[in-house]
C-alpha positions in Angstrom: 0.0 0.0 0.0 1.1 3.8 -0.7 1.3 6.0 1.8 0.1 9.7 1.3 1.9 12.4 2.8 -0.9 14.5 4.0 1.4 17.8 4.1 2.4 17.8 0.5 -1.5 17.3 -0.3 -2.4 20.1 1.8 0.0 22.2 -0.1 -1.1 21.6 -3.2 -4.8 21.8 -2.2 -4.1 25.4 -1.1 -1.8 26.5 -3.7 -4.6 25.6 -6.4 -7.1 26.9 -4.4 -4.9 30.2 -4.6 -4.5 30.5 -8.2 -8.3 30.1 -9.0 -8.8 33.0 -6.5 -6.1 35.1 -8.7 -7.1 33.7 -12.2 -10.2 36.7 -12.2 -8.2 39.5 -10.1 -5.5 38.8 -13.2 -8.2 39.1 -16.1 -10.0 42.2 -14.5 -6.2 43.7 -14.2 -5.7 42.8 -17.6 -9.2 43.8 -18.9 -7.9 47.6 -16.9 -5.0 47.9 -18.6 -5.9 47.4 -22.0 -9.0 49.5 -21.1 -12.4 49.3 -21.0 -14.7 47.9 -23.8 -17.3 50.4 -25.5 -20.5 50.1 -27.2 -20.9 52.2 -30.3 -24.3 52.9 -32.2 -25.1 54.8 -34.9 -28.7 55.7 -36.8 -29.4 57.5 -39.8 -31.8 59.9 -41.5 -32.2 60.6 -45.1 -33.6 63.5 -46.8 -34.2 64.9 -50.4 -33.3 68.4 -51.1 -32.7 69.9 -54.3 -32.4 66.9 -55.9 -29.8 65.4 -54.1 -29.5 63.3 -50.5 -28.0 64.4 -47.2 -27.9 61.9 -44.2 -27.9 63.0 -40.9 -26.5 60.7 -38.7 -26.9 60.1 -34.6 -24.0 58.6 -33.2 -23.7 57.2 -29.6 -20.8 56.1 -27.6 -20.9 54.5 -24.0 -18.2 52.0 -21.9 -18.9 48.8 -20.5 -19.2 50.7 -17.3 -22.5 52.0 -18.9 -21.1 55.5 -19.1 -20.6 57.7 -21.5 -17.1 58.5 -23.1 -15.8 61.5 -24.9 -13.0 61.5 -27.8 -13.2 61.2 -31.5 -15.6 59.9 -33.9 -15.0 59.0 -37.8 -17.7 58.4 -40.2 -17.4 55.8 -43.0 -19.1 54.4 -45.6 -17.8 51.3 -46.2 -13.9 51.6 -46.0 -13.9 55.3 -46.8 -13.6 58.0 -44.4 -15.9 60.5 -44.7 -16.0 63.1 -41.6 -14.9 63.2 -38.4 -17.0 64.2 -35.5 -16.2 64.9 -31.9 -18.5 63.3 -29.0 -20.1 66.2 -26.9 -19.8 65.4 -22.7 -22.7 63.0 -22.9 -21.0 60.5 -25.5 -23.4 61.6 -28.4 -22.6 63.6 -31.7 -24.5 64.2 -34.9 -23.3 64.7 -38.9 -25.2 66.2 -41.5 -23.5 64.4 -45.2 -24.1 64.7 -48.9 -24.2 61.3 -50.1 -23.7 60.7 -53.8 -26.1 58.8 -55.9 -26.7 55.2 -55.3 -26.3 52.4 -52.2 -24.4 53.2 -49.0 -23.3 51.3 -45.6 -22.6 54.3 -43.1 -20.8 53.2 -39.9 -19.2 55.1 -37.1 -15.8 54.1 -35.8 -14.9 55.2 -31.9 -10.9 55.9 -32.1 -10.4 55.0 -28.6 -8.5 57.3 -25.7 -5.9 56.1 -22.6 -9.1 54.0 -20.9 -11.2 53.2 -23.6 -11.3 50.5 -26.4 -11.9 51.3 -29.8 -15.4 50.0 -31.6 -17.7 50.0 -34.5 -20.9 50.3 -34.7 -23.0 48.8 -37.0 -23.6 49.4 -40.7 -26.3 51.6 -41.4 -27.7 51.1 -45.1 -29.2 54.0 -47.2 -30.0 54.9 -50.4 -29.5 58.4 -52.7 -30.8 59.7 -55.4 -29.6 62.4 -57.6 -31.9 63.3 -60.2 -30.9 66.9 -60.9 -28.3 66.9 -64.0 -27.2 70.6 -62.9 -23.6 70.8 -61.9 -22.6 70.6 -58.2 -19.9 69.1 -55.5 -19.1 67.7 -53.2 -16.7 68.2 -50.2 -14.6 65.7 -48.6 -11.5 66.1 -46.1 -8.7 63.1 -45.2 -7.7 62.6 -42.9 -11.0 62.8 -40.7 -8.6 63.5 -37.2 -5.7 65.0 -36.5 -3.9 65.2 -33.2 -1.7 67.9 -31.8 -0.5 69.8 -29.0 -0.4 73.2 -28.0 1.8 75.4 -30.2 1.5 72.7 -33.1 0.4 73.0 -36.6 -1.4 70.5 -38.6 -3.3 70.3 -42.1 -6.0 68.4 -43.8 -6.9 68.0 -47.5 -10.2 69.3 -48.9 -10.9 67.4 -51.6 -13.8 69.1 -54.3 -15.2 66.5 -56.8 -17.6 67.5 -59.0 -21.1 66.1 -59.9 -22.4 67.0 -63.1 -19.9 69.3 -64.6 -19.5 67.9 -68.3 -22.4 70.3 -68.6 -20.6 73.6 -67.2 -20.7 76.2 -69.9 -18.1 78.1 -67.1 -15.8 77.6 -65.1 -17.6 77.0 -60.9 -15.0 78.5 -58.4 -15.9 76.8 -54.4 -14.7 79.1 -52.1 -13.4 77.2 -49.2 -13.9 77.7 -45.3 -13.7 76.4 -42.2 -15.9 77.2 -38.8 -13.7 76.2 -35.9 -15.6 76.5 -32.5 -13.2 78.1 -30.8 -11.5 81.1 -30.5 -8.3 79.1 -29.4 -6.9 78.0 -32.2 -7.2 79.0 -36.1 -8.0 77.4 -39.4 -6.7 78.6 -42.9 -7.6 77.5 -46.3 -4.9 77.1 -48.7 -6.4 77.9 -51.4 -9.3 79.7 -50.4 -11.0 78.6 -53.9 -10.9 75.9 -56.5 -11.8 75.4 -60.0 -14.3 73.1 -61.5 -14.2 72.6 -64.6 -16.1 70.5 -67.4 -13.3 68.1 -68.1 -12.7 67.8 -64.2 -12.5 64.0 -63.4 -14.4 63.1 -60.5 -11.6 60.5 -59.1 -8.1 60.7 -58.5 -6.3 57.3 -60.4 -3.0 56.1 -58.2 0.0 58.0 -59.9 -1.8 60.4 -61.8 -1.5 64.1 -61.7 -2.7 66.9 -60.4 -4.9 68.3 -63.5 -6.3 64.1 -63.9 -7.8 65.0 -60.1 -10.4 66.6 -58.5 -9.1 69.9 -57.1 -7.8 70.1 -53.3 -7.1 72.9 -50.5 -5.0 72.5 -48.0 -7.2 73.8 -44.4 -3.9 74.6 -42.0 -4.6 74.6 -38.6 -2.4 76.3 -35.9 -3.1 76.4 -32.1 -1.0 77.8 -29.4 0.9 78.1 -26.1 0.4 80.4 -23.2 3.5 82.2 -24.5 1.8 82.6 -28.0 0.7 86.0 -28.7 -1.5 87.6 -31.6 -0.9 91.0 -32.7 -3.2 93.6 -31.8 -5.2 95.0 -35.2 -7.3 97.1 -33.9 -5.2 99.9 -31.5 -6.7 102.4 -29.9 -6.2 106.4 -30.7 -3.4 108.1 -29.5 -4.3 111.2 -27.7 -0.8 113.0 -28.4 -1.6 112.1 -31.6 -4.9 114.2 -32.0 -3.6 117.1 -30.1 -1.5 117.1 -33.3 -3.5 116.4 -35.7 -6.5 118.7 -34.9 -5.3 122.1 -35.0 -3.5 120.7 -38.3 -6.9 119.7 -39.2 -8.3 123.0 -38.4 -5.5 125.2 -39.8 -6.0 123.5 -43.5 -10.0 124.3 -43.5 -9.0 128.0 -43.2 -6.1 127.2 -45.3 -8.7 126.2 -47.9 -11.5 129.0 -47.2 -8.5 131.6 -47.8 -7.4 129.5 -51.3 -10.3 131.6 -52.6 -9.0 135.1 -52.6 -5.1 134.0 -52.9 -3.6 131.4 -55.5 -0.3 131.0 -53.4 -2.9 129.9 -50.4 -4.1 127.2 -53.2 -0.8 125.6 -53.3 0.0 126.2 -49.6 -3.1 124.4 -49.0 -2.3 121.2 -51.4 1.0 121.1 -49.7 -0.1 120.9 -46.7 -3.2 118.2 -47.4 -0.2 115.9 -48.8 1.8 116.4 -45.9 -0.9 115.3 -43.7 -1.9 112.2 -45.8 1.9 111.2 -45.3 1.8 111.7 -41.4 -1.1 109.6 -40.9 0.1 107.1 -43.6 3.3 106.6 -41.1 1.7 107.4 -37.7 -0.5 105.2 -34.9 -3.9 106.8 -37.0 -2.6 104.1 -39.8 -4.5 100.6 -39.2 -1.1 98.7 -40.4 1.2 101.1 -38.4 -0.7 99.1 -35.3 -0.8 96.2 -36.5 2.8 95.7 -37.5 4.1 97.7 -34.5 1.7 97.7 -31.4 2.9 95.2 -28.6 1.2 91.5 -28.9 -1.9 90.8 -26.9 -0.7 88.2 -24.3 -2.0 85.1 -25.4 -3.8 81.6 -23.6 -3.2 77.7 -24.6 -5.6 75.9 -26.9 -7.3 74.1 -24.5 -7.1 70.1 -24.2 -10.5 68.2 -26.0 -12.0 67.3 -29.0 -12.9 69.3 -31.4 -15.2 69.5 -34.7 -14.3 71.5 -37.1 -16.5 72.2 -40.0 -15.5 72.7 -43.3 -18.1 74.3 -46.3 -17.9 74.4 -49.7 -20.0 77.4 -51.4 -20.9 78.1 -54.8 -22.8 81.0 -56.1 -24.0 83.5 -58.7 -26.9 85.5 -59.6 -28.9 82.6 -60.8 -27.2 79.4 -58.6 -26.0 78.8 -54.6 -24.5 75.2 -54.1 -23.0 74.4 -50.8 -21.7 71.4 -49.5 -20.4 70.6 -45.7 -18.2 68.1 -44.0 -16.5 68.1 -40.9 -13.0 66.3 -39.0 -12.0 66.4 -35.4 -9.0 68.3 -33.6 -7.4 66.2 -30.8 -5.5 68.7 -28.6 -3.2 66.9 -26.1 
């Protein structure tokens, strides 16, 4: 017979007793580290207007924990970016698109932050129509986030593909613009406005060039430190200045009321106007005088968040106004 040493099965007994106790303290630490899992939803509205389809889409983000999170958003259709969104406090955002004609699978994509998981929600399938042959656009930026940190500069790429156009008897210039919503950092648009023309392709082939692609701007965005500064534009008058100015002001009216009876006062008075001009051309009273030479404003730091910035496309004339809106998110660190 074999004896049992009832120590040894003791130990064993409470050493795998022990490991079963850790095995879920492990996965939770685990499940922490890599951050909590989210829930992502999205739903979608169509609409006819003008002839063409805009979606406006509901998007909803919220952690296994059941709360909501914050961060960025991207919209695609398919495998194609389309905008980028930024989740207000409550974990919710919405977009307003222009679809082109034809079947779509909208989804939105959650990027993810330091304790939060990325996820995707499911696709959301809508149909457009397009049954106007008029010209038009449409706008489209890539990529749909950018991340930076105060003081940094970033850019995106507006892309403007036509719809229509092989019936343009003119050329359609899209002015470009962007609506940041806040005053603590800026957007640019490089160009500011694009040609369409009727040979304008509406796709961009791998490798081929620039006139065989739609037409792009560049939307550069800068933000800033607490160091940063902006020059002031719009200084204030210089008393000194007017105590100058007015009696010189004064002295050419009677200059001019005495031209009348004297032609030597004529020319004094001409002189005199030109020399004034001059003064105020190089003195505080000129606009671009402050501007280049009044002391910076102090500035603040972009704050940290998520931001969406809106970019519009805008046609018009006397007889036609075409717009078209997108949007991508500023991650500020």
């Amino acid at each position: 017979m074999r004896c049992i040493n009832s120590r040894g099965l003791r130990f064993k007994l409470v050493a795998g007793l022990g490991i079963a106790l850790l095995m879920p303290a492990l996965a939770m630490a685990a499940g922490t580290s890599q951050g909590l899992a989210t829930q992502t939803t999205l739903t979608a509205q169509t609409r006819d207007l003008a002839g063409h389809t805009k979606a406006t889409l509901a998007v909803a983000v919220t952690g296994e924990d059941g709360l909501p999170v914050t961060g960025a958003v991207t919209i695609r259709d398919n495998d194609k970016p389309l905008a980028g969104v930024a989740l207000s406090a409550d974990g919710q955002a919405t977009a307003t698109l222009d679809l082109t004609a034809g079947k779509h699978a909208l989804s939105a994509v959650y990027a993810g932050d330091a304790t939060h998981q990325v996820s995707t929600s499911k696709a959301a399938s809508v149909s457009a129509l397009d049954s106007t042959p008029s010209p038009s656009f449409t706008v489209s930026v890539a990529p749909t986030s950018i991340t930076l940190t105060p003081g940094q500069s970033g850019d995106v790429t507006v892309t403007v593909t036509p719809k229509n156009n092989a019936s343009l008897t003119t050329p359609m210039f899209v002015g470009i613009s962007c609506n940041p919503p806040s005053d603590e950092f800026t957007c640019t648009a490089n160009p500011a406005s694009v040609e369409i023309l009727s040979t304008t392709p509406t796709s961009c082939p791998t490798g081929s060039a620039a006139s065989l692609c739609p037409p792009t701007s560049t939307m550069v965005l800068q933000t800033y430190t607490a160091t940063s500064s902006r020059l002031q534009q719009t200084p204030k008058s210089s008393p000194i200045a007017w105590a100058f100015l007015l009696p010189g002001v004064l002295g050419l009216g009677g200059l001019a009321w005495g031209a009348r009876r004297k032609r030597w006062l004529s020319r004094l008075s001409l002189i005199a106007m030109v020399g004034l001009v001059t003064m105020l051309g190089t003195t505080a009273c000129n606009p671009r005088y402050g501007y280049l030479n009044h002391s910076p404003l102090p500035g603040t730091a972009t704050p940290a968040g998520t931001y969406t910035v809106s970019v519009n496309g805008v046609y018009g004339n006397s007889a036609t106004s075409l717009s078209s809106n997108t949007s991508f998110t500023l991650t500020v660190k």
